[in-house]
Z-matrix of the N, CA and C atoms (Angstrom, degrees):
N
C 1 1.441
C 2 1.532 1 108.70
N 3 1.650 2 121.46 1 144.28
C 4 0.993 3 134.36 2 -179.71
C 5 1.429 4 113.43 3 -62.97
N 6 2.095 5 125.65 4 137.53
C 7 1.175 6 70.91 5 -162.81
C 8 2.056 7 76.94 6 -100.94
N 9 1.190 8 92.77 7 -171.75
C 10 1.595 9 97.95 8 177.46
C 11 1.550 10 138.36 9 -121.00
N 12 1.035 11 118.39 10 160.58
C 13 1.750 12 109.70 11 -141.40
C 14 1.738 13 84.69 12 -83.88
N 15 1.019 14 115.97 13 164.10
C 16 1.537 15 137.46 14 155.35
C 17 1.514 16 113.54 15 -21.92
N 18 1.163 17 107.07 16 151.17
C 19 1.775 18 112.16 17 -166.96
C 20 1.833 19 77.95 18 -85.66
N 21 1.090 20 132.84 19 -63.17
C 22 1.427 21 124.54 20 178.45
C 23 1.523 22 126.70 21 -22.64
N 24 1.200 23 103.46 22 -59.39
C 25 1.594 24 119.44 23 179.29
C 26 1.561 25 117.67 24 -84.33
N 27 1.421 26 117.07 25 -12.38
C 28 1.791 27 117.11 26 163.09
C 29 1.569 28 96.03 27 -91.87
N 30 0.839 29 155.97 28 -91.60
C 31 1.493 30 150.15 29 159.09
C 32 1.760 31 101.38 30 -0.72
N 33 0.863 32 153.43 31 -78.39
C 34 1.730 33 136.90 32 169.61
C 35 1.250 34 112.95 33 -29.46
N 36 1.441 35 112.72 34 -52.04
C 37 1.683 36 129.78 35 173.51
C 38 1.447 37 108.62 36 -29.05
N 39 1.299 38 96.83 37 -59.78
C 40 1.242 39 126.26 38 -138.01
C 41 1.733 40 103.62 39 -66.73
N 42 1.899 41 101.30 40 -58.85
C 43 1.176 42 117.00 41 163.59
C 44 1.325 43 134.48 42 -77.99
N 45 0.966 44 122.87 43 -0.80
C 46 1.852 45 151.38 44 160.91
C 47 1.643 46 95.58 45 -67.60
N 48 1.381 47 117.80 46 -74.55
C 49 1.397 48 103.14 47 175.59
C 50 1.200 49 146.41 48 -35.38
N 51 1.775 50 94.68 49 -57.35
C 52 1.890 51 118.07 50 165.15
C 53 1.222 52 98.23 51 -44.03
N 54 1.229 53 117.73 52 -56.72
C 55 1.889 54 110.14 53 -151.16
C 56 1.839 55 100.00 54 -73.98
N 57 1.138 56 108.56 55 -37.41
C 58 1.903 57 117.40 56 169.52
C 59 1.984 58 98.03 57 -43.82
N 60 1.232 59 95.44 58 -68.17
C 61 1.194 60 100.59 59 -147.47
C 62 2.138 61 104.18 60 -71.09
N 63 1.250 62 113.54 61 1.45
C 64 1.342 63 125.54 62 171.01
C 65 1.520 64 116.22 63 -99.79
N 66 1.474 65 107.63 64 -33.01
C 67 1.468 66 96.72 65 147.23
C 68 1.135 67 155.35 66 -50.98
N 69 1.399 68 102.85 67 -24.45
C 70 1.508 69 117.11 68 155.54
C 71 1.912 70 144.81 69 -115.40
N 72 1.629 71 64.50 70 41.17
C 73 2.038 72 87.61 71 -178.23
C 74 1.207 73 105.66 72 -93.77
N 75 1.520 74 111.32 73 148.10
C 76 1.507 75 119.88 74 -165.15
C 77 1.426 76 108.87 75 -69.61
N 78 1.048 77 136.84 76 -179.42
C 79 1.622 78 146.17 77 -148.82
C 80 2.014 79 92.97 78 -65.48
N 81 1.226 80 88.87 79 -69.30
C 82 1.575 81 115.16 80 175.64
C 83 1.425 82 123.45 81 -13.30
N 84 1.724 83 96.66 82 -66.20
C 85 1.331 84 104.61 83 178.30
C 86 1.385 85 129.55 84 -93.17
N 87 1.722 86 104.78 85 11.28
C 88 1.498 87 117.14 86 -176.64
C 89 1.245 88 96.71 87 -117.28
N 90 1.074 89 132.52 88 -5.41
C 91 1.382 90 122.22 89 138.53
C 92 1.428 91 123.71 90 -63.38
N 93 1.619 92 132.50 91 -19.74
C 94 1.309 93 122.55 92 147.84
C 95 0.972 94 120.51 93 -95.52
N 96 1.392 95 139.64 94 38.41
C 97 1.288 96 136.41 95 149.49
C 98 1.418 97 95.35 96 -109.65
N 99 1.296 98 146.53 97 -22.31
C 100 1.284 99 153.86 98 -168.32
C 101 2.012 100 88.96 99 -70.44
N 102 0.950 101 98.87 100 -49.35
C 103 1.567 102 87.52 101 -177.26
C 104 1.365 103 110.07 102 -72.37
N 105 1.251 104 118.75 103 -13.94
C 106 1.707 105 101.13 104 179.02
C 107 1.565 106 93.26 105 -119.62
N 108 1.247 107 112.66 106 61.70
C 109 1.488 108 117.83 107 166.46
C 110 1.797 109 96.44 108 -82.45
N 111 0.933 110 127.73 109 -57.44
C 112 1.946 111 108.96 110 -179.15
C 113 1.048 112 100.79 111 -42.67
N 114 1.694 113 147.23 112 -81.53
C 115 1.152 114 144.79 113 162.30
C 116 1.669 115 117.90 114 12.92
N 117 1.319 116 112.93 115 -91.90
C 118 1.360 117 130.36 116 -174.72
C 119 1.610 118 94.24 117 -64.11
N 120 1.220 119 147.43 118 -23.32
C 121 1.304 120 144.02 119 167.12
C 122 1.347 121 102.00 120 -47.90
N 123 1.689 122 106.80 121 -80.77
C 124 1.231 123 124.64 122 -161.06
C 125 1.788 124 106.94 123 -61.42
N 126 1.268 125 120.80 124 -19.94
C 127 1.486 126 118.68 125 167.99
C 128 1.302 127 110.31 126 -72.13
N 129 1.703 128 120.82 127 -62.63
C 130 1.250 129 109.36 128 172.98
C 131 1.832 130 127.64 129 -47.59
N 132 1.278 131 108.80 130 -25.64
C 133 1.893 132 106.85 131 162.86
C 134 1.450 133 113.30 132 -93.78
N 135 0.842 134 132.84 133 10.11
C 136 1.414 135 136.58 134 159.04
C 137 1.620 136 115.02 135 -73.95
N 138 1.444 137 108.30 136 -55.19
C 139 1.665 138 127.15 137 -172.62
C 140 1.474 139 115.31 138 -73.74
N 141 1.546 140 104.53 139 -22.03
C 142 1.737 141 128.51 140 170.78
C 143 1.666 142 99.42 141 -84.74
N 144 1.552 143 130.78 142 -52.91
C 145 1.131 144 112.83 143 178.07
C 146 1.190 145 128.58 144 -61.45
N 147 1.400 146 112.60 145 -40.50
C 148 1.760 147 129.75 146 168.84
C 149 1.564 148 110.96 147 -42.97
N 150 1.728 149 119.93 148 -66.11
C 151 1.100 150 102.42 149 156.86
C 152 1.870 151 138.30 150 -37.52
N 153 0.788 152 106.29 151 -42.10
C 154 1.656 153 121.06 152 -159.37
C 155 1.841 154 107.60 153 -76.10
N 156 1.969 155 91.92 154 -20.19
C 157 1.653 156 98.39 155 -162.65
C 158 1.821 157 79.95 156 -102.76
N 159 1.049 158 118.87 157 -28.92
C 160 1.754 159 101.50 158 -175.35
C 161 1.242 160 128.29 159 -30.99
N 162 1.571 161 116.66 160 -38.67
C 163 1.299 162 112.06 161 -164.11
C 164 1.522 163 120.92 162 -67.52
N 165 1.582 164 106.79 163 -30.61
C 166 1.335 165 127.35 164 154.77
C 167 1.646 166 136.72 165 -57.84
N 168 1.898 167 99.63 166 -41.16
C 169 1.115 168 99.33 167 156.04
C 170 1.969 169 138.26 168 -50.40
N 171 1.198 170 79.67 169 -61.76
C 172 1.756 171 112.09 170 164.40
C 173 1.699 172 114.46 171 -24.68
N 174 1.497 173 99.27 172 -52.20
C 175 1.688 174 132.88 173 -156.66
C 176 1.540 175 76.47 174 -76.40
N 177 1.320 176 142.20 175 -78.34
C 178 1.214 177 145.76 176 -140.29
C 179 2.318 178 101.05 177 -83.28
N 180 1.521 179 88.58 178 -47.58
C 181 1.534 180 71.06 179 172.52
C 182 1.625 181 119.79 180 -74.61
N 183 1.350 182 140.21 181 -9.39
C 184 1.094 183 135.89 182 -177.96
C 185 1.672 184 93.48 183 -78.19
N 186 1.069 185 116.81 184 -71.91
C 187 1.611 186 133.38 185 179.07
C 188 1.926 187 100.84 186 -17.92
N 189 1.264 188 91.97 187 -56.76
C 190 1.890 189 90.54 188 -176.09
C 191 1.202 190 93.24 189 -72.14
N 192 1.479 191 132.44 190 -62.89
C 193 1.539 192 130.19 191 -144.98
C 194 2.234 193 86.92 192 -62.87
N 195 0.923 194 127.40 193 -68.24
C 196 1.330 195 120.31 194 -163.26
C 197 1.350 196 112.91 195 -49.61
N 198 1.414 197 103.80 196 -32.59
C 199 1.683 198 114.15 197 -167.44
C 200 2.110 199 107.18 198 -65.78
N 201 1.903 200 87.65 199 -47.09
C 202 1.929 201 85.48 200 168.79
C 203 1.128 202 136.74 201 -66.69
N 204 1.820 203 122.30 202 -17.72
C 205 0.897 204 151.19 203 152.70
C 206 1.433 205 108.65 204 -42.15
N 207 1.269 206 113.92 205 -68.79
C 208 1.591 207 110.49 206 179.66
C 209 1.091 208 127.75 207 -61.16
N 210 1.589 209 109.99 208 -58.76
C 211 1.872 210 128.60 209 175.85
C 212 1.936 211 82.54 210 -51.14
N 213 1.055 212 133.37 211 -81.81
C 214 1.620 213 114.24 212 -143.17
C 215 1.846 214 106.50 213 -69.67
N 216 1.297 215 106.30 214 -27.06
C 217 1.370 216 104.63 215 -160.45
C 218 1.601 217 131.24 216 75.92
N 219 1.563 218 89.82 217 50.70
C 220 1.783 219 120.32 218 -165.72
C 221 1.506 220 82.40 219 -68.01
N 222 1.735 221 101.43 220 134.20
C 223 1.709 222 112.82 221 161.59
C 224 1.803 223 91.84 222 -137.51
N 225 1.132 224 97.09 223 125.24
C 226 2.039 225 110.56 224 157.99
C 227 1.488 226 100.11 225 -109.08
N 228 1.589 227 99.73 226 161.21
C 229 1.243 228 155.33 227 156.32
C 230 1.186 229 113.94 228 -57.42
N 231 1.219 230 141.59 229 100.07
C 232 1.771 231 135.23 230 -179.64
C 233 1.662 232 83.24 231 -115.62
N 234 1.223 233 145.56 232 22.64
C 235 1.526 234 123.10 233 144.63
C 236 1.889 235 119.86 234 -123.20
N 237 1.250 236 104.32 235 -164.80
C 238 1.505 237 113.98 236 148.40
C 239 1.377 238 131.68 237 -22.13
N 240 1.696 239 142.55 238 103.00
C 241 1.202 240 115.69 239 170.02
C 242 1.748 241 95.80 240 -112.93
N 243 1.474 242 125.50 241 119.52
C 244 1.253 243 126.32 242 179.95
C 245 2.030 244 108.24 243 -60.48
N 246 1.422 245 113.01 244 -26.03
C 247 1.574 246 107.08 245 169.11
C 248 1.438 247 121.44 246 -67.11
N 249 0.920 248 99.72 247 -30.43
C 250 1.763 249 104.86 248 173.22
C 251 1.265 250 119.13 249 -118.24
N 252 1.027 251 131.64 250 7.28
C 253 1.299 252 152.33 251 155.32
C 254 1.445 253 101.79 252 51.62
N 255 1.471 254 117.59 253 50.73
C 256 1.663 255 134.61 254 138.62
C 257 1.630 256 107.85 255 -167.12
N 258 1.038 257 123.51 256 -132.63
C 259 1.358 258 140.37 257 -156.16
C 260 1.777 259 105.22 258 -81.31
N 261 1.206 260 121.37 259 107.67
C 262 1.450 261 102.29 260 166.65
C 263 1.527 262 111.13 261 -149.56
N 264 1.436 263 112.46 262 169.67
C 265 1.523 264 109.92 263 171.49
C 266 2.084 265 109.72 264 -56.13
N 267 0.842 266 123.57 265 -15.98
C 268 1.679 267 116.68 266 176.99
C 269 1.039 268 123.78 267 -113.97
N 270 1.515 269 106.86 268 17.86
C 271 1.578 270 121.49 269 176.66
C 272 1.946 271 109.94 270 -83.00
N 273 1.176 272 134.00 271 -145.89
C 274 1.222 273 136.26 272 -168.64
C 275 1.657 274 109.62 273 -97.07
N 276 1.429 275 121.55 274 -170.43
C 277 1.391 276 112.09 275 170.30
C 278 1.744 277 120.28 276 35.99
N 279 1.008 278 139.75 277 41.36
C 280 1.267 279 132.55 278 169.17
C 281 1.438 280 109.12 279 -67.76
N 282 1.803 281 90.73 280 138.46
C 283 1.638 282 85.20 281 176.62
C 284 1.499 283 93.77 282 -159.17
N 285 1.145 284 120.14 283 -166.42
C 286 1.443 285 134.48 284 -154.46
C 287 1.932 286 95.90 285 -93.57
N 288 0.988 287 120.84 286 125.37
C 289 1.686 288 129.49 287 177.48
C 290 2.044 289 104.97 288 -40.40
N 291 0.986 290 106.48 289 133.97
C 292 1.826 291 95.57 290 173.32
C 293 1.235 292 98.87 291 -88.43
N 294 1.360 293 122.04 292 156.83
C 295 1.387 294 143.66 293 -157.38
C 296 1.551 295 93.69 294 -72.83
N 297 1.321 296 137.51 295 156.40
C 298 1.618 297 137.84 296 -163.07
C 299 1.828 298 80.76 297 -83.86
N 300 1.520 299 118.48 298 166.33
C 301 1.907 300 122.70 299 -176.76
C 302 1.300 301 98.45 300 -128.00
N 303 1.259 302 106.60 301 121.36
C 304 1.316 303 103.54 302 171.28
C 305 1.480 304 126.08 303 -72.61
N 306 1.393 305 114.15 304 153.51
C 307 1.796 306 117.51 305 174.41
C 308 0.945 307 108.73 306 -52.42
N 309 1.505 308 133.96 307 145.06
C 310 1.599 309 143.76 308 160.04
C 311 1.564 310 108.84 309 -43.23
N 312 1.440 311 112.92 310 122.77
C 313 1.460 312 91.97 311 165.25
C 314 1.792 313 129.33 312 -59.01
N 315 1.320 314 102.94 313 -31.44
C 316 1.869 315 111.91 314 173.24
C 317 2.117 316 84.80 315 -48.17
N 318 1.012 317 131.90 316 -68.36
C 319 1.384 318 115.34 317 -144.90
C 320 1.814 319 98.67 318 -64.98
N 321 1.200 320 104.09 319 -41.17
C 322 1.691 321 117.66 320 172.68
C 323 1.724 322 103.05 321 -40.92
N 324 1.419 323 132.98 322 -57.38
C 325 0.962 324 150.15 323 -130.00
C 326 1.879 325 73.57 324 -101.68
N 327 1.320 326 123.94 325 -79.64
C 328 1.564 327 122.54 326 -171.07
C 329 1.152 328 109.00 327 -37.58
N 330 1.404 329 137.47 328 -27.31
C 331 1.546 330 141.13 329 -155.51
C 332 1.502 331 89.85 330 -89.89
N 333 1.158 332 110.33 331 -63.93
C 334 2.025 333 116.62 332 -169.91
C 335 1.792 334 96.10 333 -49.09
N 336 0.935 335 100.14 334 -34.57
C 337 1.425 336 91.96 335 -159.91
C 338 1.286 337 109.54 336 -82.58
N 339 1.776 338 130.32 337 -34.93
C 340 1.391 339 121.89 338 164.40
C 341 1.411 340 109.89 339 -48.56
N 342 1.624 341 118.72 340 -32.18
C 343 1.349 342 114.14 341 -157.76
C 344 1.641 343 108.71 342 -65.74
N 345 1.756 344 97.22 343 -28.94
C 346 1.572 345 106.15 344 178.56
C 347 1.287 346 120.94 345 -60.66
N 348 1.381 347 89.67 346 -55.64
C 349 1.435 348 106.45 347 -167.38
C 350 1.875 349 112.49 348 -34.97
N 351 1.300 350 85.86 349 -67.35
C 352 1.692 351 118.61 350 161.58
C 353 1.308 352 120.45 351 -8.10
N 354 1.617 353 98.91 352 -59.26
C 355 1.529 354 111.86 353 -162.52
C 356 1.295 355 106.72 354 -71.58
N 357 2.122 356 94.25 355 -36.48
C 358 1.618 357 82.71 356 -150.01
C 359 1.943 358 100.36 357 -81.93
N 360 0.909 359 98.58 358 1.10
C 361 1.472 360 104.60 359 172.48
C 362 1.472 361 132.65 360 -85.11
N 363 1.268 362 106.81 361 -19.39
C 364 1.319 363 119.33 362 143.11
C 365 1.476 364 136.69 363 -88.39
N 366 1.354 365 111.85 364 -3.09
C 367 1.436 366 110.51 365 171.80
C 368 1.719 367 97.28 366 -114.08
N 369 1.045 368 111.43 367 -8.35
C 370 2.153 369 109.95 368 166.34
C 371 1.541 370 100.73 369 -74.05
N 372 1.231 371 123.92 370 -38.90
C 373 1.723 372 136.79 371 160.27
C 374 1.294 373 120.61 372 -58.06
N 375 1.303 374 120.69 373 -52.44
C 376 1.817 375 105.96 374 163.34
C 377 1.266 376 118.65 375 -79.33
N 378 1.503 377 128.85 376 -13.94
C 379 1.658 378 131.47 377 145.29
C 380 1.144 379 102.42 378 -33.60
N 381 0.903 380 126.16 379 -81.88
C 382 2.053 381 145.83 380 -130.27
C 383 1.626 382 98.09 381 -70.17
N 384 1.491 383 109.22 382 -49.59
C 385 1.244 384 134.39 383 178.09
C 386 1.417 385 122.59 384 -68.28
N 387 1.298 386 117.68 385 -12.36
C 388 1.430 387 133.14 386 179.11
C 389 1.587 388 119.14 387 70.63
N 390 1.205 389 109.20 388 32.82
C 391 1.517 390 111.33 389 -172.06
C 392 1.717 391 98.14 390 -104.41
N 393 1.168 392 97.09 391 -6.42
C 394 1.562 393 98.82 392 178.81
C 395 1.733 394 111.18 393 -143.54
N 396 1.427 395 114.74 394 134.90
C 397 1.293 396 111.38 395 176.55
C 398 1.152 397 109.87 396 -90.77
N 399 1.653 398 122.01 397 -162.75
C 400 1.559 399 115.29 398 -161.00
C 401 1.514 400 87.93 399 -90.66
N 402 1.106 401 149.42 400 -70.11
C 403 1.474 402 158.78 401 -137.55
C 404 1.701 403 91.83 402 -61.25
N 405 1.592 404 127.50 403 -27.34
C 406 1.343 405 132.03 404 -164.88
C 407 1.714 406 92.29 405 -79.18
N 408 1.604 407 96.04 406 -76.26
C 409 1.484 408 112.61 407 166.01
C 410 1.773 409 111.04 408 -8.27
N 411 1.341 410 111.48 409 -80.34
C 412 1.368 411 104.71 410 -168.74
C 413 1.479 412 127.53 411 -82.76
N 414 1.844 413 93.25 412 6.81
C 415 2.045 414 81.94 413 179.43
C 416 1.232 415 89.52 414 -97.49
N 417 1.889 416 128.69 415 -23.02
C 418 1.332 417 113.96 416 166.83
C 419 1.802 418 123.71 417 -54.33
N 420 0.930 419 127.26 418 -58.64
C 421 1.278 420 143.75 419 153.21
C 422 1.577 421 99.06 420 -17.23
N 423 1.310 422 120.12 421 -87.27
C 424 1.369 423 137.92 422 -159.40
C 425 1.584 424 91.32 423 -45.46
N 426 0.997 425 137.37 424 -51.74
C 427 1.688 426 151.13 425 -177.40
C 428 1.035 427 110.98 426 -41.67
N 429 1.328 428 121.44 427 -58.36
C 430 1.404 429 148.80 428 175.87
C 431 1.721 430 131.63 429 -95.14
N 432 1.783 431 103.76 430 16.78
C 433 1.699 432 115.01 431 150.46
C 434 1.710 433 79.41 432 63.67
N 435 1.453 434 135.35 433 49.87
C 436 1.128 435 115.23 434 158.49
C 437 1.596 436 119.79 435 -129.13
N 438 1.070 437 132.90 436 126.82
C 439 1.315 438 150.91 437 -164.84
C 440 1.196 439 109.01 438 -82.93
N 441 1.805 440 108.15 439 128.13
C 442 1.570 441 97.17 440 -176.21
C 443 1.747 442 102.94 441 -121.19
N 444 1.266 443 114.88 442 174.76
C 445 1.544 444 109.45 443 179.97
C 446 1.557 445 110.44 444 -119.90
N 447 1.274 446 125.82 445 -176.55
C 448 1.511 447 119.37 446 -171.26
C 449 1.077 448 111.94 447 -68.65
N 450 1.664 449 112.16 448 -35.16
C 451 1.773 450 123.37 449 -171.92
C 452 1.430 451 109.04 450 -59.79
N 453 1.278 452 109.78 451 -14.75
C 454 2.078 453 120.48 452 -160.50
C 455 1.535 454 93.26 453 -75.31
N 456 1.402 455 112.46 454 -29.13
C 457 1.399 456 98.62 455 -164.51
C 458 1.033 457 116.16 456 -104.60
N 459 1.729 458 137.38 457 16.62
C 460 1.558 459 166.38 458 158.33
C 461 1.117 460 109.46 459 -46.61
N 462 1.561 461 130.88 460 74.75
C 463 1.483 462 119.53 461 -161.24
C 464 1.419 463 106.28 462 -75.49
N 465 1.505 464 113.75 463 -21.11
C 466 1.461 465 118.64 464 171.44
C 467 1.328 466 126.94 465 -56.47
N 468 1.483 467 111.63 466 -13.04
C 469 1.466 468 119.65 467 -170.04
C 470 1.105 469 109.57 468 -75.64
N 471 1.555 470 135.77 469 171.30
C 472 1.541 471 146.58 470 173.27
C 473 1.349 472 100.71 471 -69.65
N 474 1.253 473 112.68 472 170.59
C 475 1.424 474 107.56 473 179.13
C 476 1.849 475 95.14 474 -106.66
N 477 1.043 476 108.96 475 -15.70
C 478 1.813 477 107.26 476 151.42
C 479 0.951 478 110.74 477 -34.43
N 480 1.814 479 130.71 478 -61.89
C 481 1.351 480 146.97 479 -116.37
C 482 2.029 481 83.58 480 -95.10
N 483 1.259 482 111.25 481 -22.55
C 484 1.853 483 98.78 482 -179.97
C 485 1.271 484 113.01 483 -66.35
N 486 1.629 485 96.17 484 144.68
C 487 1.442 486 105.66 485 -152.94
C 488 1.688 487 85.42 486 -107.04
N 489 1.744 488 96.38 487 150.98
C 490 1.835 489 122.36 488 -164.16
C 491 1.822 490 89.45 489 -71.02
């Protein structure tokens, strides 16, 4: 079985994409995402806070998960049990649970940063497009730890021309 990334870092994924993939919607339909710009704001700082609060999360679920482990004297099965015919505590190999592993911060750190990237590429797109003025532009930005450059504010530019 696959294994799978962090509820933190599929949730960044998740909204990193949306916000990618609204950046490049035709006039039409970014005018209805233009109305749920608080929306897609407040998601994109949600998926940035989630990341940012993990390390704490992590800290507190390892702390319990090791702590029940000890107080009960939790033993699993990491093979075959022919009575239950898969995985169980009375199957073979019993041994002590491994401590839960935390995510790399580099993958933590790649996730926040698609989420940026993302945003600011969809709000350089409702710039360009006029669904957003500059003063909107940068308190959105400012909200969301994202840095803009002089070219961002080129409404003449392509919407190619937004920079990653």
């Amino acid at each position: 079985m696959k294994e799978r990334a962090s509820y933190s870092i599929e949730r960044a994924a998740l909204i990193a994409d949306q916000l990618a993939r609204l950046a490049t919607q035709n006039l039409h339909q970014l005018a209805g995402q233009a109305a749920n710009l608080h929306f897609w704001i407040s998601e994109a700082a949600h998926a940035i806070r989630t990341i940012d609060e993990y390390p704490a999360r992590f800290g507190r679920l390892r702390e319990a998960q090791v702590g029940w482990v000890k107080r009960h004297g939790t033993r699993i099965s990491g093979g075959y049990c022919p009575q239950c015919c898969g995985v169980c505590e009375l199957g073979p190999e019993v041994e002590t649970p491994r401590a839960p592993q935390r995510t790399p911060s580099e993958d933590l750190t790649a996730a926040r940063e698609d989420v940026r990237r993302a945003a600011r590429r969809y709000l350089v797109r409702l710039y360009r497009a006029h669904f957003l003025d500059e003063d909107a532009l940068r308190r959105a930005c400012d909200e969301l730890g994202v840095g803009l450059e002089a070219e961002d504010l080129d409404r003449d530019a392509p919407a190619s021309a937004i920079q990653s």
